[in-house]
Backbone atoms as SQL, in Angstrom:
CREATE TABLE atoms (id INTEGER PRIMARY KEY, chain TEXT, resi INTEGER, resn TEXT, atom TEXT, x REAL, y REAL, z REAL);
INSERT INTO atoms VALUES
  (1, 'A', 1, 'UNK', 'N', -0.191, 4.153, 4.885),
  (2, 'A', 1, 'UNK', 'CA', 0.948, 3.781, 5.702),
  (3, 'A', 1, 'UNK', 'C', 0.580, 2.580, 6.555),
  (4, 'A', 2, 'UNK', 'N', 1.704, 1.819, 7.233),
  (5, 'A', 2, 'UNK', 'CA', 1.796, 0.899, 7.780),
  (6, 'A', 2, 'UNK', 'C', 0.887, 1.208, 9.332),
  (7, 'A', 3, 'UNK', 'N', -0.217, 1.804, 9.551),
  (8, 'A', 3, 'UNK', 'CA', -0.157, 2.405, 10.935),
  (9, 'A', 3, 'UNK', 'C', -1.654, 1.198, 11.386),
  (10, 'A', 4, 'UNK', 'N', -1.359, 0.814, 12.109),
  (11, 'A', 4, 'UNK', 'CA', -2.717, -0.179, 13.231),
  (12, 'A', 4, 'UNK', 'C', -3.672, 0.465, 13.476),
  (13, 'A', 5, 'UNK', 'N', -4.647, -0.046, 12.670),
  (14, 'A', 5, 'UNK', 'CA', -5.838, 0.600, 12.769),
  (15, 'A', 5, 'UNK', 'C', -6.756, 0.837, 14.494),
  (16, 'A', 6, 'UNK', 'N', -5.941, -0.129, 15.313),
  (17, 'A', 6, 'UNK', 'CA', -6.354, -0.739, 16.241),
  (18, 'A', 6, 'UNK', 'C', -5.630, -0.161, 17.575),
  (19, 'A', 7, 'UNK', 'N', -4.729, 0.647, 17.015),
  (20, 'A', 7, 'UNK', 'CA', -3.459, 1.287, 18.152),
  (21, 'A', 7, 'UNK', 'C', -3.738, 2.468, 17.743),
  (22, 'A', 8, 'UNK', 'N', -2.891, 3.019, 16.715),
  (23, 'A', 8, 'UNK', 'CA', -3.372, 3.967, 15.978),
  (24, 'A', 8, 'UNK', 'C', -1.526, 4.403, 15.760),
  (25, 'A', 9, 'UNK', 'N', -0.595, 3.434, 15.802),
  (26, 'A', 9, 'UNK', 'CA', 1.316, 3.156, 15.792),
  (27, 'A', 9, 'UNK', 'C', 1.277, 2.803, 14.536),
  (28, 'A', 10, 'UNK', 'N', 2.509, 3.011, 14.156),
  (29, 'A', 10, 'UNK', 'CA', 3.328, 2.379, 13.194),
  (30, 'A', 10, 'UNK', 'C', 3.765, 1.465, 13.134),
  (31, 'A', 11, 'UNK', 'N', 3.574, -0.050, 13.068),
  (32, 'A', 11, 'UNK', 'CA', 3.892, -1.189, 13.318),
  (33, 'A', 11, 'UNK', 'C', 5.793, -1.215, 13.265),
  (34, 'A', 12, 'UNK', 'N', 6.024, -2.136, 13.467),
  (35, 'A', 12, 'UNK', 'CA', 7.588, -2.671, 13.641),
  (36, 'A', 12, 'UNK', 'C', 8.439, -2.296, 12.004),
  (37, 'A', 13, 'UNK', 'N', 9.384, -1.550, 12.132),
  (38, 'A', 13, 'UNK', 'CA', 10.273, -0.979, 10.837),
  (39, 'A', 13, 'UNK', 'C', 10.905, -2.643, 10.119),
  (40, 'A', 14, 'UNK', 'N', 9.762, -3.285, 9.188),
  (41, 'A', 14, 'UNK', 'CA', 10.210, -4.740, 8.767),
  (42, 'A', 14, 'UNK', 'C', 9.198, -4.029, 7.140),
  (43, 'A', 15, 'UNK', 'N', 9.843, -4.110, 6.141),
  (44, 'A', 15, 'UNK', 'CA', 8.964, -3.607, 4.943),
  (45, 'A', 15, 'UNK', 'C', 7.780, -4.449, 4.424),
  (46, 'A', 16, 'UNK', 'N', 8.337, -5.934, 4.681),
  (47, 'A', 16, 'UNK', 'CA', 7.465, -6.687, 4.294),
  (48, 'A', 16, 'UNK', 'C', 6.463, -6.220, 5.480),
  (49, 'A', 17, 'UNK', 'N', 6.040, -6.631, 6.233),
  (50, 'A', 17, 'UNK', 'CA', 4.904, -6.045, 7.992),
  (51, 'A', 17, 'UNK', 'C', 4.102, -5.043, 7.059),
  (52, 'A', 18, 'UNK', 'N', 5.078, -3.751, 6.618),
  (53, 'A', 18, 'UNK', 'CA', 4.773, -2.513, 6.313),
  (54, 'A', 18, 'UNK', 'C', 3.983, -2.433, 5.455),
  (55, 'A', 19, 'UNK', 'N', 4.161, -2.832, 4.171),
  (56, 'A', 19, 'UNK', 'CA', 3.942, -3.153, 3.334),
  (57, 'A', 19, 'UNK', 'C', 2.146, -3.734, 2.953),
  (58, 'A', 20, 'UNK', 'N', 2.088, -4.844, 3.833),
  (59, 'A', 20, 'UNK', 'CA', 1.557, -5.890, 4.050),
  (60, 'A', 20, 'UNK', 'C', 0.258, -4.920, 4.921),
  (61, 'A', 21, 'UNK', 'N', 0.608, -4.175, 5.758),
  (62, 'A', 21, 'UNK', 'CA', -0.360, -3.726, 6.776),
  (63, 'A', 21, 'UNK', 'C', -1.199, -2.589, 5.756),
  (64, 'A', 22, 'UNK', 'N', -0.017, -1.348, 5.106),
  (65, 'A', 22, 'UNK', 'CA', -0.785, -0.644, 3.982),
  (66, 'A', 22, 'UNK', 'C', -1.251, -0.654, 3.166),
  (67, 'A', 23, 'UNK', 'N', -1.197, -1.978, 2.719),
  (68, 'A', 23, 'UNK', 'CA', -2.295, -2.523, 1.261),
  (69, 'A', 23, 'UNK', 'C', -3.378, -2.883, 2.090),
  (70, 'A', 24, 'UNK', 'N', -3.196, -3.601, 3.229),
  (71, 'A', 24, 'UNK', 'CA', -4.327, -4.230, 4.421),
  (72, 'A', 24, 'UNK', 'C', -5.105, -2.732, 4.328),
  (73, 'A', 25, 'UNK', 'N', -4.490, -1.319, 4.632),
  (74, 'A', 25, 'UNK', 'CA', -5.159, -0.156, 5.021),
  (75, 'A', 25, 'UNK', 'C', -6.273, -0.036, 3.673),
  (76, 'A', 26, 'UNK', 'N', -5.246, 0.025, 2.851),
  (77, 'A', 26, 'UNK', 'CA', -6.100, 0.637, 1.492),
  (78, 'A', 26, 'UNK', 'C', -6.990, -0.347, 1.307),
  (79, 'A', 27, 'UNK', 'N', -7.123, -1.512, 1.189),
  (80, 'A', 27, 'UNK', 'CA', -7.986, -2.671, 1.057),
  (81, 'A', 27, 'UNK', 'C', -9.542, -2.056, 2.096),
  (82, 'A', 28, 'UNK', 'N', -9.321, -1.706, 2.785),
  (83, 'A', 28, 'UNK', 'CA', -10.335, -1.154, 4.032),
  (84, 'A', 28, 'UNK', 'C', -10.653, 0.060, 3.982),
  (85, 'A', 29, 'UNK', 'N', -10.122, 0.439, 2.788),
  (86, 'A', 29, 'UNK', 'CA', -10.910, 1.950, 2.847),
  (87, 'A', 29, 'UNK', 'C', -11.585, 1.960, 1.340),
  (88, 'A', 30, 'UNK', 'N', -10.870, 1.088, 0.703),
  (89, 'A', 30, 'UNK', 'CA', -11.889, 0.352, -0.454),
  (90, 'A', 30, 'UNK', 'C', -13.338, -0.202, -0.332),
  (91, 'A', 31, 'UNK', 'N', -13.094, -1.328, 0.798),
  (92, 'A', 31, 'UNK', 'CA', -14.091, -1.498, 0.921),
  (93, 'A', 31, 'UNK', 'C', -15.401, -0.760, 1.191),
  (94, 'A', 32, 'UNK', 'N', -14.970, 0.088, 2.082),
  (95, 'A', 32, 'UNK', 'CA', -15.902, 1.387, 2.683),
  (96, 'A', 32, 'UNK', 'C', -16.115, 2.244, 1.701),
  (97, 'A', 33, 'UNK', 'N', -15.747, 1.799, 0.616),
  (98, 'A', 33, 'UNK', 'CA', -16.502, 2.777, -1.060),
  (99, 'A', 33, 'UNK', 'C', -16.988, 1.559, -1.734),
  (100, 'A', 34, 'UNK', 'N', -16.953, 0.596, -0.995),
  (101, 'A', 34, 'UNK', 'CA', -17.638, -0.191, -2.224),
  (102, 'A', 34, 'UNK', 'C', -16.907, -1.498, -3.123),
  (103, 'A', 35, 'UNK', 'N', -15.910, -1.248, -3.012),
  (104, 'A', 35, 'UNK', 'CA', -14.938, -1.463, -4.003),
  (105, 'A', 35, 'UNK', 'C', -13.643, -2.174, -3.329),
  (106, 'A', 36, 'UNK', 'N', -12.509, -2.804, -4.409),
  (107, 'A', 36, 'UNK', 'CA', -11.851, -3.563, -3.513),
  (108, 'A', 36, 'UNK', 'C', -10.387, -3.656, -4.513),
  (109, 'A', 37, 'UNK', 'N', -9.007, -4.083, -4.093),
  (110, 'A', 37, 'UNK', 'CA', -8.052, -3.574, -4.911),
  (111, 'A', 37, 'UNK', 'C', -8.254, -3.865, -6.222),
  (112, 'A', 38, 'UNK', 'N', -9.292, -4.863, -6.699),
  (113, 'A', 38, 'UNK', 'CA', -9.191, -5.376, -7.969),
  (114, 'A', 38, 'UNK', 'C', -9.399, -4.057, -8.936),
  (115, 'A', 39, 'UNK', 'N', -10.265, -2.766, -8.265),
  (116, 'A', 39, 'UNK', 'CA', -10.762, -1.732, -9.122),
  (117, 'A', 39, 'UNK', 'C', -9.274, -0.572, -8.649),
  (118, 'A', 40, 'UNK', 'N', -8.306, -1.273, -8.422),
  (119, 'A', 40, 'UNK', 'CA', -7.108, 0.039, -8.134),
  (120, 'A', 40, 'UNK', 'C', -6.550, -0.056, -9.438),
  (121, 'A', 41, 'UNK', 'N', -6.469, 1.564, -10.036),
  (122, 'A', 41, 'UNK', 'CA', -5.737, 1.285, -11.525),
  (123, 'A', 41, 'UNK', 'C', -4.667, 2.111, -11.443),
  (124, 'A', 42, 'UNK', 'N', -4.008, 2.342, -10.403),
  (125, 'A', 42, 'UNK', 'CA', -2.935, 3.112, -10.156),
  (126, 'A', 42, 'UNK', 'C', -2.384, 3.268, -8.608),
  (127, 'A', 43, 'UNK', 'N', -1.033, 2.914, -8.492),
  (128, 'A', 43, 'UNK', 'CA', -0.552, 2.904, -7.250),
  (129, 'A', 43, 'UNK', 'C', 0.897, 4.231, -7.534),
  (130, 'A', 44, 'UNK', 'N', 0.378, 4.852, -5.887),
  (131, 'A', 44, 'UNK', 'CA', 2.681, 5.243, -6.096),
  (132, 'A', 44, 'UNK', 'C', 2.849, 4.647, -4.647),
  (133, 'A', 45, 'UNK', 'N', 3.981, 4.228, -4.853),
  (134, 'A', 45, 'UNK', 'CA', 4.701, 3.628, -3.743),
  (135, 'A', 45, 'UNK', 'C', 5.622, 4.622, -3.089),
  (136, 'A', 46, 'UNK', 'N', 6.301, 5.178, -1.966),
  (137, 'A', 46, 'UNK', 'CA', 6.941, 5.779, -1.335),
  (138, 'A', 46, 'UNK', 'C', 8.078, 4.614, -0.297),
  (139, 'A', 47, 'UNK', 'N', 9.088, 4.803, -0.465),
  (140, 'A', 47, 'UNK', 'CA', 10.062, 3.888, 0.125),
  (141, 'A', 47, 'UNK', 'C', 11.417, 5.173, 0.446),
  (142, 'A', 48, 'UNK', 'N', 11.600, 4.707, 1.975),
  (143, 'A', 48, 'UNK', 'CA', 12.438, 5.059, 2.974),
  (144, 'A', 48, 'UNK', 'C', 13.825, 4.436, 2.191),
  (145, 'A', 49, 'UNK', 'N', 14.201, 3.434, 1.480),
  (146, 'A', 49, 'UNK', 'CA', 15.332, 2.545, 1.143),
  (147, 'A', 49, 'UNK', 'C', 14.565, 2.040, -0.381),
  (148, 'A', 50, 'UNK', 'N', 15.237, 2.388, -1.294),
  (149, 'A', 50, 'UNK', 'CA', 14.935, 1.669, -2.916),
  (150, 'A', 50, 'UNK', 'C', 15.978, 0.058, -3.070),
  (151, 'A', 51, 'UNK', 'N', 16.632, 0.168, -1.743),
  (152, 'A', 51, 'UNK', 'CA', 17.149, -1.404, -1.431),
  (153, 'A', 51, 'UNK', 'C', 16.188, -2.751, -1.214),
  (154, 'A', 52, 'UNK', 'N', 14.977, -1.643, -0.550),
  (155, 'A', 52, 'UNK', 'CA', 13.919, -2.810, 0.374),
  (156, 'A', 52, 'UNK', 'C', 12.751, -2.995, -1.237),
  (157, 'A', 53, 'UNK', 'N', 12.776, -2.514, -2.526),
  (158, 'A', 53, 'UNK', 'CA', 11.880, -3.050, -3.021),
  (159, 'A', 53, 'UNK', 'C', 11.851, -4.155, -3.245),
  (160, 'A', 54, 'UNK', 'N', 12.572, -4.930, -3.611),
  (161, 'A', 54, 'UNK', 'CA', 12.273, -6.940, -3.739),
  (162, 'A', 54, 'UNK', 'C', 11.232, -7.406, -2.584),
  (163, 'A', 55, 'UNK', 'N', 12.039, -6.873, -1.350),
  (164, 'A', 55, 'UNK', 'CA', 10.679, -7.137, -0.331),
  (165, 'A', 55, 'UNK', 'C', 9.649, -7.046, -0.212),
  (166, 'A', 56, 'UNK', 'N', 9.538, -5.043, -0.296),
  (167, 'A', 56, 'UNK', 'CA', 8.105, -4.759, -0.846),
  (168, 'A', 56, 'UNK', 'C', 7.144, -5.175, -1.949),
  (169, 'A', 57, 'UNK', 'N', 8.082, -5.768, -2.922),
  (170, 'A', 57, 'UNK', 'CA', 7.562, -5.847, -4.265),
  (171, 'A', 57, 'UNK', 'C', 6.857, -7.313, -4.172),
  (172, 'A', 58, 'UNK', 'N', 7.270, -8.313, -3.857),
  (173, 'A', 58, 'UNK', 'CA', 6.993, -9.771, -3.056),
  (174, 'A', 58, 'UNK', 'C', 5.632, -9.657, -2.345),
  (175, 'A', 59, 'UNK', 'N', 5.373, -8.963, -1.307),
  (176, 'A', 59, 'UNK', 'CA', 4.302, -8.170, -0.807),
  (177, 'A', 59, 'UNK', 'C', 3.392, -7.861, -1.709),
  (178, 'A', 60, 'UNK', 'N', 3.097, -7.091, -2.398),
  (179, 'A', 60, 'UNK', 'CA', 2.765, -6.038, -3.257),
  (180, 'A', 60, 'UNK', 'C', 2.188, -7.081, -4.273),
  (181, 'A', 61, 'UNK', 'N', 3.073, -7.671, -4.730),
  (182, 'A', 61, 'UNK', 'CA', 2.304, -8.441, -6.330),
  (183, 'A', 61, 'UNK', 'C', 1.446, -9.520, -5.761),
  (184, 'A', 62, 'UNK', 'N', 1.790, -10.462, -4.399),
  (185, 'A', 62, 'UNK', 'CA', 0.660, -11.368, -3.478),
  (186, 'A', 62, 'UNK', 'C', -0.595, -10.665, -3.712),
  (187, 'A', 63, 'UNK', 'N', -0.619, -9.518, -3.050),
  (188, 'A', 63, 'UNK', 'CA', -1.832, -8.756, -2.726),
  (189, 'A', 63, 'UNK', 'C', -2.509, -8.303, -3.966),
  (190, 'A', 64, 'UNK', 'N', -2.019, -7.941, -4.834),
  (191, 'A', 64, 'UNK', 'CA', -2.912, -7.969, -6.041),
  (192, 'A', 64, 'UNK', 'C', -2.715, -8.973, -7.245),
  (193, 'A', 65, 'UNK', 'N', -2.187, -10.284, -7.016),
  (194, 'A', 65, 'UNK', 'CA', -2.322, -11.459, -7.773),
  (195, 'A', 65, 'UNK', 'C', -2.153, -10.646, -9.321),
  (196, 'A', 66, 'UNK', 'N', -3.306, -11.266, -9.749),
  (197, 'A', 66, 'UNK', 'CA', -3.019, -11.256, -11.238),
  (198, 'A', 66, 'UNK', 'C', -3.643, -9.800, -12.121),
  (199, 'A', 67, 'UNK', 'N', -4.181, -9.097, -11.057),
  (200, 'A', 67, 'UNK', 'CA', -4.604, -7.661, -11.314),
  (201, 'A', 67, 'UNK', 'C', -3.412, -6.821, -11.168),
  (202, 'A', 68, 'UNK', 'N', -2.264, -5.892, -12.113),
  (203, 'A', 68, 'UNK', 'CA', -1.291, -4.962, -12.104),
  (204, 'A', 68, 'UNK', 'C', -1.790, -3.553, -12.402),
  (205, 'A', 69, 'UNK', 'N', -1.954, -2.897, -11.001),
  (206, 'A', 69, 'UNK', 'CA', -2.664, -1.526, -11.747),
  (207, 'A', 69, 'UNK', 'C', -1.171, -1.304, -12.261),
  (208, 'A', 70, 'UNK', 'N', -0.932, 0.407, -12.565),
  (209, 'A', 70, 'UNK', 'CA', 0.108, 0.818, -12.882),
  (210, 'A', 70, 'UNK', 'C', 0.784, 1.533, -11.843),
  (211, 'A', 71, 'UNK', 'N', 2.022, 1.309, -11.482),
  (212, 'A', 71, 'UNK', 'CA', 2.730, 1.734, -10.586),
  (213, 'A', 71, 'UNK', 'C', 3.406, 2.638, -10.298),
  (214, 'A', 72, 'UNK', 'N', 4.220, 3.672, -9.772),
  (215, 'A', 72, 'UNK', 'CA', 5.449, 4.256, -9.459),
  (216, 'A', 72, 'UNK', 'C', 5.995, 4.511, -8.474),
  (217, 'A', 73, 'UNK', 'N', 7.259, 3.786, -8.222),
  (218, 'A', 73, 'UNK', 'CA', 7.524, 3.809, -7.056),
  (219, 'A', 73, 'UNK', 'C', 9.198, 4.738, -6.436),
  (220, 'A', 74, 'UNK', 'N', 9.239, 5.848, -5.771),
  (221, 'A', 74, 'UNK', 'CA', 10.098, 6.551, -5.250),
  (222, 'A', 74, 'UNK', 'C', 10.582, 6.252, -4.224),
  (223, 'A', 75, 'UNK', 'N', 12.114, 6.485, -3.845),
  (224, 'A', 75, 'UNK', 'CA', 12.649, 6.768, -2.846),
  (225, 'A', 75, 'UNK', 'C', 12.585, 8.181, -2.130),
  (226, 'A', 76, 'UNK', 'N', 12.587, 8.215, -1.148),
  (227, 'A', 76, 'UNK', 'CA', 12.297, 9.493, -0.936),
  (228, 'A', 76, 'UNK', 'C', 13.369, 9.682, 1.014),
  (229, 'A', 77, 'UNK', 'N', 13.491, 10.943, 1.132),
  (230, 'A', 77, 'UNK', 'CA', 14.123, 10.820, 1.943),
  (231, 'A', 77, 'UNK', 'C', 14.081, 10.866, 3.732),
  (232, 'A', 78, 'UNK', 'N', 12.583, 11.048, 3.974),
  (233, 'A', 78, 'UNK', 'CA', 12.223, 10.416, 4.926),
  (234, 'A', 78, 'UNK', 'C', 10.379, 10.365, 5.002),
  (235, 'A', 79, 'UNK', 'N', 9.828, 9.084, 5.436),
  (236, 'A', 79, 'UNK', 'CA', 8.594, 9.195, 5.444),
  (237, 'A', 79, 'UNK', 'C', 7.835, 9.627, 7.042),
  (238, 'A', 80, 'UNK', 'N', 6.415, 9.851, 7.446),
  (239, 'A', 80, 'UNK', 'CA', 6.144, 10.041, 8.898),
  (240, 'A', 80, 'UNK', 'C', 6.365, 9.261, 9.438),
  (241, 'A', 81, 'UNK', 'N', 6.876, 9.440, 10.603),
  (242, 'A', 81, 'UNK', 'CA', 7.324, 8.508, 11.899),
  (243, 'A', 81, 'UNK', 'C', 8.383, 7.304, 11.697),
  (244, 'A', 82, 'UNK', 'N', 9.199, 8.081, 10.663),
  (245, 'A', 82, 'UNK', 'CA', 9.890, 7.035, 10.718),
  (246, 'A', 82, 'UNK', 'C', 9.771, 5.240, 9.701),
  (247, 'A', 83, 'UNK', 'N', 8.495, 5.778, 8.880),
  (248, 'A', 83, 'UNK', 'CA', 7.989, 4.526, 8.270),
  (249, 'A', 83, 'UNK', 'C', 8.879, 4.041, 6.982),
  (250, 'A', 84, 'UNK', 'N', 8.811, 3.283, 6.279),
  (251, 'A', 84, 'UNK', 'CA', 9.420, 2.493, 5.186),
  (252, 'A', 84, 'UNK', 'C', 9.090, 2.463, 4.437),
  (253, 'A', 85, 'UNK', 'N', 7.680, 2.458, 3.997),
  (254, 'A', 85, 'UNK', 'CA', 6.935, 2.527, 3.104),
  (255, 'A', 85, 'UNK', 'C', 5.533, 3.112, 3.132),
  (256, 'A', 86, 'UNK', 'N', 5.130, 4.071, 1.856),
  (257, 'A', 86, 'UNK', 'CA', 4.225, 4.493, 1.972),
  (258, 'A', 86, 'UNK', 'C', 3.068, 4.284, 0.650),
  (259, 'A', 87, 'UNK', 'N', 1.806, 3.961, 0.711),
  (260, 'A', 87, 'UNK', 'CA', 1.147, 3.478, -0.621),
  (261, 'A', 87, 'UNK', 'C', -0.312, 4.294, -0.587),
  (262, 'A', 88, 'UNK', 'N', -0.219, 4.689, -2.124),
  (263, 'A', 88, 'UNK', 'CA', -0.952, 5.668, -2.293),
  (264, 'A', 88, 'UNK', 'C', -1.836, 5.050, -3.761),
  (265, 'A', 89, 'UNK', 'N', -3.328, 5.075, -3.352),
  (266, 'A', 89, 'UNK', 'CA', -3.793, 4.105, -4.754),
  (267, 'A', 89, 'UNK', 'C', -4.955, 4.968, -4.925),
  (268, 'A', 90, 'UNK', 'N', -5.029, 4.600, -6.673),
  (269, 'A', 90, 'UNK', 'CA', -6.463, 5.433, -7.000),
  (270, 'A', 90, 'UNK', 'C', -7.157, 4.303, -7.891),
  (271, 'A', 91, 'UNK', 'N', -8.128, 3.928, -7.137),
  (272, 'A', 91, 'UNK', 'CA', -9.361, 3.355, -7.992),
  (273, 'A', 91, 'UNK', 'C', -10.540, 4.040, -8.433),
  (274, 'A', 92, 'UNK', 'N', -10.843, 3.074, -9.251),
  (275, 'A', 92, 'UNK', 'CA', -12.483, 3.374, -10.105),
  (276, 'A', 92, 'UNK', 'C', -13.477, 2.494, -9.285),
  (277, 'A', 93, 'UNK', 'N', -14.060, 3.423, -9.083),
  (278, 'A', 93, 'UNK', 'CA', -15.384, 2.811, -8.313),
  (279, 'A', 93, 'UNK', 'C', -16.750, 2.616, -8.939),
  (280, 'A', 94, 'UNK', 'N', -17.174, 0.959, -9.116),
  (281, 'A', 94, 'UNK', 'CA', -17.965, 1.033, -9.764),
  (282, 'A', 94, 'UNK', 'C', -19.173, 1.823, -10.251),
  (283, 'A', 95, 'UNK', 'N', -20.151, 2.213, -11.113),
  (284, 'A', 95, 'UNK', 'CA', -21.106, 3.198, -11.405),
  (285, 'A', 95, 'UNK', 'C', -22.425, 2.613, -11.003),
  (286, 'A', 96, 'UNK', 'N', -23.197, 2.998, -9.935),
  (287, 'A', 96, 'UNK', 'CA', -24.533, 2.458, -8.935),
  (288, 'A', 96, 'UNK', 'C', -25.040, 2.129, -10.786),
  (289, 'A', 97, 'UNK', 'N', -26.451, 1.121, -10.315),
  (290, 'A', 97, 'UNK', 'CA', -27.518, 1.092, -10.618),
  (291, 'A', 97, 'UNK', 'C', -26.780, 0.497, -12.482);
């Protein structure tokens, strides 16, 4: 989720922000395994409004350029606190040694 690592809030209800901040999250918890979105081979997306994907989606394909894990993305009918979007990724983490 969109939440400030640094506050510990939900940033401002804007999808792109949202968006933008929870790939920022997952990107940082990647790193802390090692690893980084290029090894994400699967995302689900969670969206408050299936209106706001162009936005999100704009977002979303920046951040992983020319790497497309595989996606799915739901509307759903409300996320915590009120958020817009929610992103949920599973990577492969490289094998030591």
């Amino acid at each position: 989720m969109a939440i400030d690592p640094e506050t510990g809030e939900l940033v401002e209800p804007d999808v792109r922000l949202q968006t933008a901040l929870a790939l920022r999250n997952v990107a940082a918890i990647l790193a802390a395994a090692g690893c980084g979105l290029a090894q994400v081979v699967k995302t689900t997306v969670f969206m408050a409004d299936l209106s706001d994907f162009g936005a999100m989606n704009e977002v979303y394909a920046k951040a992983f350029g020319d790497h497309a894990p595989a996606r799915a993305t739901f509307e759903v009918s409300a996320l915590p606190g009120g958020a817009l979007v929610e992103i949920d990724a599973v990577a492969v983490i490289p094998a030591e040694g």
